[in-house]
C-alpha positions in Angstrom: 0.0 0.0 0.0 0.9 3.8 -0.3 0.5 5.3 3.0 1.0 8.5 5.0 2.7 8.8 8.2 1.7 12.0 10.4 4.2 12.9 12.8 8.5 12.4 12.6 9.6 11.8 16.2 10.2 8.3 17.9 6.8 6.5 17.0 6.8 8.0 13.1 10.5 7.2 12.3 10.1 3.7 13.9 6.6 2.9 12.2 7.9 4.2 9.1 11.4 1.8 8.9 8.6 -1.5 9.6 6.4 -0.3 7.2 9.2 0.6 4.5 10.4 -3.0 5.6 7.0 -4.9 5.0 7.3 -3.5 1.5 5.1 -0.7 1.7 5.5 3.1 0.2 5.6 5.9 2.8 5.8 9.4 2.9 6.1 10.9 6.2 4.9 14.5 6.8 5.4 16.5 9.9 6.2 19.9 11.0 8.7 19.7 12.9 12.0 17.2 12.1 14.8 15.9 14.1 16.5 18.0 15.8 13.0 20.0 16.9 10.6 17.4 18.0 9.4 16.2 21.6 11.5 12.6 20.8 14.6 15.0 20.5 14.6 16.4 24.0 14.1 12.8 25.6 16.5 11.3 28.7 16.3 8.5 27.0 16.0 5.6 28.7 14.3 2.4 28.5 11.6 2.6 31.4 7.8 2.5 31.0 7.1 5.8 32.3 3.5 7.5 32.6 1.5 5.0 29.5 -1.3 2.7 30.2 -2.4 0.3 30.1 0.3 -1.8 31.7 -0.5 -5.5 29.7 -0.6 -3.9 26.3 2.6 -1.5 27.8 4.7 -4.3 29.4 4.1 -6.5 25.7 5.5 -3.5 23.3 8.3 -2.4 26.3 9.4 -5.9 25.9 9.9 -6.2 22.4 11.5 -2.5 22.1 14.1 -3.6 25.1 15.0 -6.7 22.6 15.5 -4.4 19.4 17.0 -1.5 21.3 19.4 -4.3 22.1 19.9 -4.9 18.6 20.4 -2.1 17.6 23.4 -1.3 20.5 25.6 -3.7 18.8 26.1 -0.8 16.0 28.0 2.5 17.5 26.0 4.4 14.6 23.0 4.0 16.2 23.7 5.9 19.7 22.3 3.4 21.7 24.4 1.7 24.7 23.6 -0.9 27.6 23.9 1.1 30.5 23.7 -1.2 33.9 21.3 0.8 35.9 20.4 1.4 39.8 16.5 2.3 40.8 17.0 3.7 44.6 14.1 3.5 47.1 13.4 4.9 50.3 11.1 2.5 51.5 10.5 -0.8 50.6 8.6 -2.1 47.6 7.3 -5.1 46.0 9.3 -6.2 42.2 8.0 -3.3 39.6 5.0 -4.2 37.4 7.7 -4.3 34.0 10.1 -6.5 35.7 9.4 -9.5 32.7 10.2 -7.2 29.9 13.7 -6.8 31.9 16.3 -10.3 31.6 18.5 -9.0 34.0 16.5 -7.5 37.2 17.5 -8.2 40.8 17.7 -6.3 43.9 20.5 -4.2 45.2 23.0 -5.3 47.7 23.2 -3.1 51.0 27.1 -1.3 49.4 25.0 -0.4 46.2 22.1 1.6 48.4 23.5 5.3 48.6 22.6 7.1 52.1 18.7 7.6 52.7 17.2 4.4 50.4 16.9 1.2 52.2 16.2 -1.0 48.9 16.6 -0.9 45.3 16.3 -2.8 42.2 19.5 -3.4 39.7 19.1 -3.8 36.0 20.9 -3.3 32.8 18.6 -0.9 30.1 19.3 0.7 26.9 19.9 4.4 26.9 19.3 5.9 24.1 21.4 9.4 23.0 19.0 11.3 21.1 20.4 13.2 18.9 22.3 10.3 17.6 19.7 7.7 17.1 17.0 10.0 15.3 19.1 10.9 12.8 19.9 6.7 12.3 16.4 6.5 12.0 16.0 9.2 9.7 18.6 8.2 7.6 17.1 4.2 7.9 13.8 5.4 6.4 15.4 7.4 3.7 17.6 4.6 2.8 14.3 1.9 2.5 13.0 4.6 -0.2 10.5 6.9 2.1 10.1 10.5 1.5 9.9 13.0 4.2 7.9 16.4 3.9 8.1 19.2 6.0 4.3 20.6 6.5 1.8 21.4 8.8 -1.4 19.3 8.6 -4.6 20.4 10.1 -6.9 17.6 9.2 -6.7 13.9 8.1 -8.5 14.9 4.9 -5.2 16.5 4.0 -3.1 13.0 4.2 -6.3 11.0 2.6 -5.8 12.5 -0.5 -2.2 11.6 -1.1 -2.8 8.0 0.5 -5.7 5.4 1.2 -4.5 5.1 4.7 -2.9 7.4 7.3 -0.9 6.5 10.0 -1.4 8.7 12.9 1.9 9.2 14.9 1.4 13.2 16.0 1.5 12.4 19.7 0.2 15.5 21.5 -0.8 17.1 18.4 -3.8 15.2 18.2 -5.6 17.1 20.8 -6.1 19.7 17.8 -5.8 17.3 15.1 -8.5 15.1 15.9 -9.9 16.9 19.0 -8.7 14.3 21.2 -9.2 15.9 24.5 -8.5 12.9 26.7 -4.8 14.3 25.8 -2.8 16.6 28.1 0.6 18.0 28.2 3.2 16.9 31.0 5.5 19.0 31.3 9.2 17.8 31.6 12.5 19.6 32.1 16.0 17.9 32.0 19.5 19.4 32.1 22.2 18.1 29.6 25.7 18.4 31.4 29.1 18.1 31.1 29.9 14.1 31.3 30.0 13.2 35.6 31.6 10.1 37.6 29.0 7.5 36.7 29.2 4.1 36.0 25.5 3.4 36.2 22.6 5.3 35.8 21.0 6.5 38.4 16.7 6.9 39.0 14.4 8.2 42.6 11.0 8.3 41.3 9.9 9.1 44.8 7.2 12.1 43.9 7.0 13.3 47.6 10.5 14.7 47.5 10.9 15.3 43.4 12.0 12.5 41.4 15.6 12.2 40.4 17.7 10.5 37.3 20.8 10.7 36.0 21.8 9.1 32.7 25.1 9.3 30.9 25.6 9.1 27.8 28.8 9.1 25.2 29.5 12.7 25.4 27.1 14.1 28.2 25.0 13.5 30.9 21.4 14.3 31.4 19.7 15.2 34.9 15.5 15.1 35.6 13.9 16.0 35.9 10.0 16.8 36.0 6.6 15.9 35.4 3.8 18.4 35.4 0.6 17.3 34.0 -1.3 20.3 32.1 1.8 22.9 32.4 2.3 23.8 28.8 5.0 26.4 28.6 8.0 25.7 26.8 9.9 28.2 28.8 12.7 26.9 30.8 11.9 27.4 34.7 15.2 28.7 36.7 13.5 27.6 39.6 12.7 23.9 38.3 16.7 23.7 37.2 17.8 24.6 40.6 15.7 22.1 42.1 17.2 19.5 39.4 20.7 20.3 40.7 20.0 20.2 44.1 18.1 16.6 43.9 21.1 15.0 41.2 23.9 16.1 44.0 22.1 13.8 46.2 22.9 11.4 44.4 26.7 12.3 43.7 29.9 11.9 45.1 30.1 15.1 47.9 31.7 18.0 45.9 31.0 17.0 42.6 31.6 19.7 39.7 28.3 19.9 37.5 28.8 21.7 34.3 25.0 22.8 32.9 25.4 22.7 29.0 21.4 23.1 28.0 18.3 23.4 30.0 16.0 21.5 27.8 11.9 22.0 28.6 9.5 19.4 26.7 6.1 18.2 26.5 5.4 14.6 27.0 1.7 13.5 25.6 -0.1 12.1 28.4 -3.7 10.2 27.6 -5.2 7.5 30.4 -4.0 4.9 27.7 -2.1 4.4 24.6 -4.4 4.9 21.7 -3.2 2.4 19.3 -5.8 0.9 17.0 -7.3 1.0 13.9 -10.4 4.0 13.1 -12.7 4.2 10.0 -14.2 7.8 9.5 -16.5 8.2 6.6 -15.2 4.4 5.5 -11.5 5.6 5.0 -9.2 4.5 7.4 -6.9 5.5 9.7 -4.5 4.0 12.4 -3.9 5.8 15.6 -0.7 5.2 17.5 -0.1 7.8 20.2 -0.8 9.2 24.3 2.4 7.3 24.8 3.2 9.5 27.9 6.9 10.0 29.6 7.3 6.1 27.5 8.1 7.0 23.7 11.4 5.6 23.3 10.4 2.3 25.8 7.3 1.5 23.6 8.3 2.9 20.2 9.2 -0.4 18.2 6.7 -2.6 19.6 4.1 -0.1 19.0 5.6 -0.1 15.3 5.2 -3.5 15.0 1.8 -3.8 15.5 0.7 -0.9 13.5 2.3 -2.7 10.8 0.4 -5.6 11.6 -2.5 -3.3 11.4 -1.9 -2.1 8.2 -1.3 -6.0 6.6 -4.6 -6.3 7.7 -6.0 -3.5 6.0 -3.8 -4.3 3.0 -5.6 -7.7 2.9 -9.1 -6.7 2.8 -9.6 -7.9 6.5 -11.4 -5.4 9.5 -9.6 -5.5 12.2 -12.5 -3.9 13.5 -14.9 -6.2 13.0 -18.4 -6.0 14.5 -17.2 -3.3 16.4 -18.9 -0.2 16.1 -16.5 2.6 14.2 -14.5 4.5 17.5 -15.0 8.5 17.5 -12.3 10.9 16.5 -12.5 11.9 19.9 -9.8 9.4 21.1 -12.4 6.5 22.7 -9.7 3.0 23.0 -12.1 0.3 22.0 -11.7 -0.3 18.9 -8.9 -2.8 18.6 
């Protein structure tokens, strides 16, 4: 088939590679490219972050984990295996995602820093952002897809240059498709000068402000934030400050930190992933976005099954079935 991808951050460069790959022609059209999207601004680390719901969540984290793991067996790419350390100050039961993770256990008693009492130990992908989007970009170009820089204010727009549209616009779709079960979170992150780690490090204890620190090949990024409904892009002063202060918690006493960007971004939050397939007026398109603080964990299993989606579609099958046609207004039960 001949299709149109909306969107070119994480979930459109990833959809559009497995389409290309299924033998499929794709243009991809979006506003804003690599370096300016939300994806660009991401930590990023593998970690199922703020998207529901957690059975569909913990299948597509899984099978991103084992390509991400592929894919950090070629330099190029700007992924790395990064053994990781989740601090907690009080005691918890094994996370919800632990099978999507092959090596999980709990910390030892010399791994806690001062002021956690348990932990859990793990080895993740981290992701350096402006290195892997441009693989991407470069992947899809290479597989034959075309990439258009344009602003898009309806699906009729992307019907008329394909039969079927893939939706990847993330929090764009509250306007697009007047989605208003989407909402901004708000997330700021420092990128420093490269610090003493060996590991990353994550606190996602809300009470006192979550904490991570990731390094990367050349830098180091420190979060960060979460503030659902704030949608200022303006960096906050105040929220860097309190960034610094909760990363040096976490540091060797006296440790130097060299701020080389405050970065501010807007994570699309939605009570779950909206990925399925939608017929409006008989012409069809296939929603995959509302993936929260988790575009990077989820992005190539979500991929995946949106080509899987589109096979379908490309076959004469429904997906949908019996099932009544979902409203543009973002309702999840269609498939």
């Amino acid at each position: 088939m001949h299709l149109v991808i909306l969107g070119c951050g994480v979930s459109g460069l990833s959809c559009g590679v497995r389409l290309l790959e299924a033998g499929h022609s794709v243009e991809l059209w979006a506003r804003e490219l690599p370096p300016h999207t939300t994806s660009d601004i991401a930590a990023a680390v593998w970690y199922p972050y703020l998207a529901f719901p957690q059975d569909r969540v913990t299948a597509w984290s899984r099978r991103t984990f084992e390509e991400l793991g592929t894919l950090a067996r070629q330099p190029e790419t700007g992924v790395l295996r990064v053994l990781g350390l989740e601090l907690l100050s009080k005691h918890a039961p094994d996370p919800w995602w632990r099978s999507s993770v092959p090596d999980f256990r709990r910390a030892t008693p010399s791994e806690l820093l001062p002021g956690y009492v348990d932990g859990f130990v793990f080895e993740a992908p981290v992701i350096d952002m402006p290195r892997y989007l441009p693989y991407l970009l470069a992947r899809f170009r290479r597989l034959g897809g075309t990439v258009h820089q344009r602003e898009v204010r309806s699906l009729d727009e992307a019907w008329a240059a394909a039969p079927l549209v893939i939706n990847c616009t993330g929090l764009g779709s509250r306007s697009l498709l007047g989605d208003e079960t989407l909402f901004p979170i708000r997330g700021e992150v420092l990128r420093v000068a490269p610090l003493p780690l060996e590991r990353f490090l994550l606190d996602e204890d809300e009470t006192r402000g979550m904490a991570y620190l990731i390094p990367r090949t050349t830098d180091c990024i420190l979060g960060g934030t979460a503030e659902a409904g704030n949608a200022s892009l303006e960096p906050d002063p105040a929220q860097a400050e309190g960034i610094l202060a909760r990363a040096a918690r976490l540091l060797p006493p006296g440790t130097r930190i060299q701020v080389l960007q405050h970065l501010v971004g807007l994570r699309p939050g939605r009570p779950s992933v909206r990925l399925e397939l939608e017929r409006v007026g008989g012409r069809p398109v296939i929603h995959n976005y509302g993936h929260g603080g988790a575009g990077v964990t989820l992005s190539w299993g979500c991929a995946e099954e949106v080509t899987a989606l589109v096979a379908q579609v490309a076959s004469g099958a429904d997906p949908l079935g019996s099932v009544k046609n979902p409203s543009s207004t973002g309702r999840t039960d269609g498939n």
